[in-house]
N, C-alpha and C positions, 0 to 999 in steps of 0.2 A: 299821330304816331306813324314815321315811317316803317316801312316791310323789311325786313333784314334780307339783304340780300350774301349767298353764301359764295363765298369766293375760292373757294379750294377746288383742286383739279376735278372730284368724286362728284361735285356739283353740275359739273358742265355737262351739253351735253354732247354728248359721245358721238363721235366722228363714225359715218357707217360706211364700211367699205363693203363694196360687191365682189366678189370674187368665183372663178368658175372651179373648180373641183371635181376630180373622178370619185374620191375619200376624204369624207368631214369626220374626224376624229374631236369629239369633246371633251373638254379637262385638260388639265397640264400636271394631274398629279402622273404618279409612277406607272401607273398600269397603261394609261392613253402615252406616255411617252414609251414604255415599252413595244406600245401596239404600233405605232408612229415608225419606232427604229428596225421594227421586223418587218413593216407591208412598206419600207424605202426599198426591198432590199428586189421584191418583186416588183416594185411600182415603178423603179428605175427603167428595169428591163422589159416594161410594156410601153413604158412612157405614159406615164397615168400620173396625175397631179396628189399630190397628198396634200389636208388641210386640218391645221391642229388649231383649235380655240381653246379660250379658255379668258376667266375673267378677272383675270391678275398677271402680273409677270412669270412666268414658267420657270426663270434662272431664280427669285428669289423668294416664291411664297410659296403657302403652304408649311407644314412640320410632314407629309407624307406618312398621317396618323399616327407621328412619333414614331414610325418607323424609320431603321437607317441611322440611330442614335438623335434624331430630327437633324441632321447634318446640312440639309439644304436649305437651309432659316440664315445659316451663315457660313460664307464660304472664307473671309478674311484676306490675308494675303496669300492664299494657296492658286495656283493655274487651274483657271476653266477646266484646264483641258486634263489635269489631274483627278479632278473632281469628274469627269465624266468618264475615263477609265475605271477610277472608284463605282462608280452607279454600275457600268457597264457590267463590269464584273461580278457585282453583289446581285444586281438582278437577273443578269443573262447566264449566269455561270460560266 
């Protein structure tokens, strides 16, 4: 009997990059990207590197605990850039 070998992306193995970082911020749900848009604001003006992980694509997974009506499950034919004025202002006030 041959070993079934799995061929889908989630099988392979994962590309590791090294990277240097002043702030490692983990997750890509709403609070890590909150914390993300607030310490750019001073990380800029120090010159300090910011580094968000996380272990899915940050534009399209998660439901954000069903919060937010789960609106970031699916974005459609609506602008990026729509869709983050939305967030912006629903999280940041």
């Amino acid at each position: 009997m041959e070993k079934e070998t799995c061929t889908f992306s989630y099988c392979q193995k994962p590309e590791v990059v090294e990277v240097e970082t002043d702030l490692l911020l983990i997750g890509g749900g709403m609070a890590c990207c909150g914390a993300a848009y607030e310490a750019a604001r001073w990380a800029s003006a120090n010159k300090l590197k910011i580094t968000m992980v996380d272990k899915a694509a940050t534009d399209r997974s998660g439901a954000v605990a069903m919060g937010l009506s789960a609106i970031n499950t699916y974005i459609g034919e609506n602008k990026i850039e729509d869709y983050v004025r939305y967030v912006r202002a629903d999280l940041m006030g």
